[in-house]
C-alpha positions in Angstrom: 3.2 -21.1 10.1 2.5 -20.8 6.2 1.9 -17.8 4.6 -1.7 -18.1 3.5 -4.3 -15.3 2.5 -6.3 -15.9 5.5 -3.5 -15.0 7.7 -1.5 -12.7 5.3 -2.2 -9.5 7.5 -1.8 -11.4 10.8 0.2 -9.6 13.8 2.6 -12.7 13.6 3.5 -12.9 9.9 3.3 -9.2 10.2 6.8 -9.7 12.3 7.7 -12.6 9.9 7.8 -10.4 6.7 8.7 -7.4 5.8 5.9 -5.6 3.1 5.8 -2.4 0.9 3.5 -0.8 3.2 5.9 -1.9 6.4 8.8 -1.0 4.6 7.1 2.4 3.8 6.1 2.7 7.2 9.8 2.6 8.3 10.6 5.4 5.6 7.8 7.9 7.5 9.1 6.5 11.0 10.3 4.2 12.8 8.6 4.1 16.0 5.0 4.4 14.2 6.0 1.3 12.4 7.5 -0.9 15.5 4.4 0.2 17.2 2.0 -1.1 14.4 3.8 -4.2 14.4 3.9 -4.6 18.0 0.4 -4.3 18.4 0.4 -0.8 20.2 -0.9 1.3 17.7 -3.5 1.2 15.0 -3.4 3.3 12.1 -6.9 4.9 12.3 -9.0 4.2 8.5 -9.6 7.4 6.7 -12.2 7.5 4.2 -10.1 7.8 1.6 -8.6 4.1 2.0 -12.2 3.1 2.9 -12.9 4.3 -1.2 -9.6 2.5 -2.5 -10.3 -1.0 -0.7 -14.0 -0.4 -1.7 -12.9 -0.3 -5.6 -10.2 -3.3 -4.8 -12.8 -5.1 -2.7 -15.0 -5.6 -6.6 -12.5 -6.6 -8.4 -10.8 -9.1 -6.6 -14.4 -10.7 -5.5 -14.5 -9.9 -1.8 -16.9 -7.1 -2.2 -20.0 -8.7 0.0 -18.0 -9.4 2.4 -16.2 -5.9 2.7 -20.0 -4.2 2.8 -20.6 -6.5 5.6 -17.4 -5.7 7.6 -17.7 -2.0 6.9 -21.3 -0.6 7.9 -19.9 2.6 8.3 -20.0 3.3 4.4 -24.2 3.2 4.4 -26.2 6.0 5.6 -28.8 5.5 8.2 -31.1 5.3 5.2 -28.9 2.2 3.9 -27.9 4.1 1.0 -24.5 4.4 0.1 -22.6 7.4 1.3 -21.4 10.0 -1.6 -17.8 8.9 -1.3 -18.9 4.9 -2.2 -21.3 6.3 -4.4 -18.2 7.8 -6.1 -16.3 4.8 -5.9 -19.5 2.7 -7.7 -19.3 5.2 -10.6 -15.5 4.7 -10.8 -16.1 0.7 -10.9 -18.7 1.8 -13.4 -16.7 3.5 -15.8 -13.7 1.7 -15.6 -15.7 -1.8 -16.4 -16.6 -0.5 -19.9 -12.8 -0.4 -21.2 -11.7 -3.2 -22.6 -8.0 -2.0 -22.5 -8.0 -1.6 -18.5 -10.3 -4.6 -17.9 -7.6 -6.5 -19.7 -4.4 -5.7 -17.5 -7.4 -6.3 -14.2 -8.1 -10.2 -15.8 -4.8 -12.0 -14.3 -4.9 -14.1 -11.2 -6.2 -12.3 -8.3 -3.9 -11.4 -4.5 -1.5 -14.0 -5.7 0.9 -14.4 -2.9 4.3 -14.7 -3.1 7.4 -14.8 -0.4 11.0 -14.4 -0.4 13.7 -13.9 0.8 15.7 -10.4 -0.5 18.2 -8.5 1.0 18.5 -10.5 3.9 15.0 -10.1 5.1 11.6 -12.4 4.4 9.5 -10.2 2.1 6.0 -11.0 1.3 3.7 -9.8 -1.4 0.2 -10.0 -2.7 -0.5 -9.0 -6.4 -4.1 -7.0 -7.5 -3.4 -8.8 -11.3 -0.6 -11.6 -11.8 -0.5 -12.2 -15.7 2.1 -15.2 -15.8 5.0 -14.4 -18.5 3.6 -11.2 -19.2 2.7 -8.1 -16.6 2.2 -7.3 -12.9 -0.5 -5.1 -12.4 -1.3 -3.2 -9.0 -5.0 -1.2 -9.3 -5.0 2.3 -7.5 -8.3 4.9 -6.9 -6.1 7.9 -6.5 -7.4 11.6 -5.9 -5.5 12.7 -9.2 -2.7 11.8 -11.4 -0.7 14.4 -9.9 -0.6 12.8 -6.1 0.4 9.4 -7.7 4.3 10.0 -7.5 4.1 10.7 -4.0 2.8 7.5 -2.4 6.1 5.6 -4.2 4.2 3.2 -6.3 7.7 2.9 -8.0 8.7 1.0 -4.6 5.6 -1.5 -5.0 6.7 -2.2 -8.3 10.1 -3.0 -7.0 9.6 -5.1 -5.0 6.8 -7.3 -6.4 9.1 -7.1 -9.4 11.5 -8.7 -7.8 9.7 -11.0 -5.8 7.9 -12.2 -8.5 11.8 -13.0 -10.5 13.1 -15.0 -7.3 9.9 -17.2 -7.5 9.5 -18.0 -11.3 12.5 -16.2 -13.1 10.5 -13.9 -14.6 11.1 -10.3 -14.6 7.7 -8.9 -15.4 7.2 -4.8 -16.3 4.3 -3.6 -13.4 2.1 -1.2 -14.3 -0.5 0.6 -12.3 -4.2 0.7 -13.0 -5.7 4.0 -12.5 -8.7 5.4 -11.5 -9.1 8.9 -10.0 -11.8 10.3 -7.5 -12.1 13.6 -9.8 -15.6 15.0 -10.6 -15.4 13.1 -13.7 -13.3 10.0 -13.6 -10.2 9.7 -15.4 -8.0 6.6 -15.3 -5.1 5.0 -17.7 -2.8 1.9 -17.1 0.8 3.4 -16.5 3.8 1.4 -16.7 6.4 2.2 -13.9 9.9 2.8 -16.5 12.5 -0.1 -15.5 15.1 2.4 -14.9 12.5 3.6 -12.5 12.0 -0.1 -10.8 15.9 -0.6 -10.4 16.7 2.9 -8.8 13.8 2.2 -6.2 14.8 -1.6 -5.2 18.2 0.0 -4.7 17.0 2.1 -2.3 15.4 -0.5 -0.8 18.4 -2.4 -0.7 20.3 0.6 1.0 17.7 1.3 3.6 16.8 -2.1 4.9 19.7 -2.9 6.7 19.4 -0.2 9.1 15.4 -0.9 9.3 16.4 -5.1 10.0 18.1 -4.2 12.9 15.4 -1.7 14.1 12.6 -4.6 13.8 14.7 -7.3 15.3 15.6 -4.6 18.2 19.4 -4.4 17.8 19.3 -0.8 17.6 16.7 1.8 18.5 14.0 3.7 16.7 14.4 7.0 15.4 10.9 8.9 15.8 10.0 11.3 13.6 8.6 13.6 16.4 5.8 15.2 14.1 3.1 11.8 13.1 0.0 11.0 14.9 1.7 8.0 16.8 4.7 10.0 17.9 2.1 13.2 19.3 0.4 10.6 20.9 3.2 9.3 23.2 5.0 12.4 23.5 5.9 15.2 26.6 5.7 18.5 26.5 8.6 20.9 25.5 9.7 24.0 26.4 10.6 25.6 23.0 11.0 29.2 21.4 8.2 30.6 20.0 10.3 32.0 17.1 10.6 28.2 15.7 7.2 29.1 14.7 7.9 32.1 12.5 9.8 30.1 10.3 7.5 28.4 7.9 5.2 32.1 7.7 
């Protein structure tokens, strides 16, 4: 089956391809992420991801139809909630700069596949600028949480991705908007010294995370995410263990 964008988050190509956001998955644990691909669990959508795919939703042109799949973002006065309301005046701001509308004006959710690292990878660009940039768009709480979602990863890989399918190694940047009282937001570019320490990492870790998706070897559960509370037994444990972290 090809790798279209109607089918691009399907279960099945879902086991087909390996993503950032899988590949992340594995990093926080292994048995959430075989679960989600599996089809046994669901990771549950906060409103804080509602906001993000609310701002992605305008600019890549999907936005009626993400108010229609999502009534759960209107009061039961039809007005917006104040999170969305947030996220208008965000789409608001960031509209009148020329500079950020002009890394958002490349091709939009270009696909691309390949095959890296001995595993089918697949990604799906916010902003492909042929020849020049890859841009990813992010509504983050502040600058400061940025560094911990590992947009350096994402960069990466679509980086590389992007070379195996045109030859071109493009610098990726992230467009960014924050949820702060007043809204600040810049276009950062991700160093490549940055880029090349995080695909090898990738390239370190995805061996081990291969075999755990193609069920040669088993999952190692973190113990502590929702997924992992949700199937677990009860212990018998000291009560000291708790002391620890006062």
């Amino acid at each position: 089956m090809k790798l279209l964008d109607n089918n691009y988050y399907s279960p099945q190509m879902n086991k087909d391809y390996f993503s950032v956001s899988q590949y992340k998955d594995f990093i926080f644990c292994e048995a959430m992420a075989m679960a989600k691909i599996n089809g046994l669990y669901q990771e549950p959508m906060t409103r804080a991801m509602l906001v993000g795919s609310f701002v992605d939703a305008y600019f890549e042109g999907t936005f009626k139809q993400f108010l229609d799949e999502h009534p759960e973002i209107f009061t039961q006065k039809d007005g917006l909630r104040a999170e969305f309301k947030k996220a208008n005046e965000i789409i608001d701001r960031v509209k009148r700069d020329k500079l950020f509308m002009q890394f958002l004006s490349g091709e939009k959710q270009k696909i691309f596949t390949a095959e890296m690292f001995g595993v089918n990878w697949k990604i799906k660009m916010d902003s492909y600028c042929p020849k020049i940039c890859i841009v990813d768009l992010k509504a983050v709480k502040n600058y400061k949480s940025m560094p911990y979602w590992r947009y350096d990863i994402q960069g990466a890989v679509y980086q590389e991705v992007t070379w195996l399918n045109t030859g071109d190694r493009l610098p990726f940047y992230l467009a960014a908007a924050t949820k702060e009282r007043v809204t600040n937001f810049d276009v950062f570019q991700i160093p490549q010294e940055t880029l090349d320490w995080a695909l090898e990492e990738v390239r370190i870790n995805i061996e081990r995370f291969k075999m755990v998706k193609n069920g040669e070897i088993a999952t190692n559960p973190c113990g502590e995410c929702d997924y992992c509370k949700s199937i677990k037994s009860a212990l018998i444990r000291n009560y000291d263990e708790l002391l620890g972290g006062m």
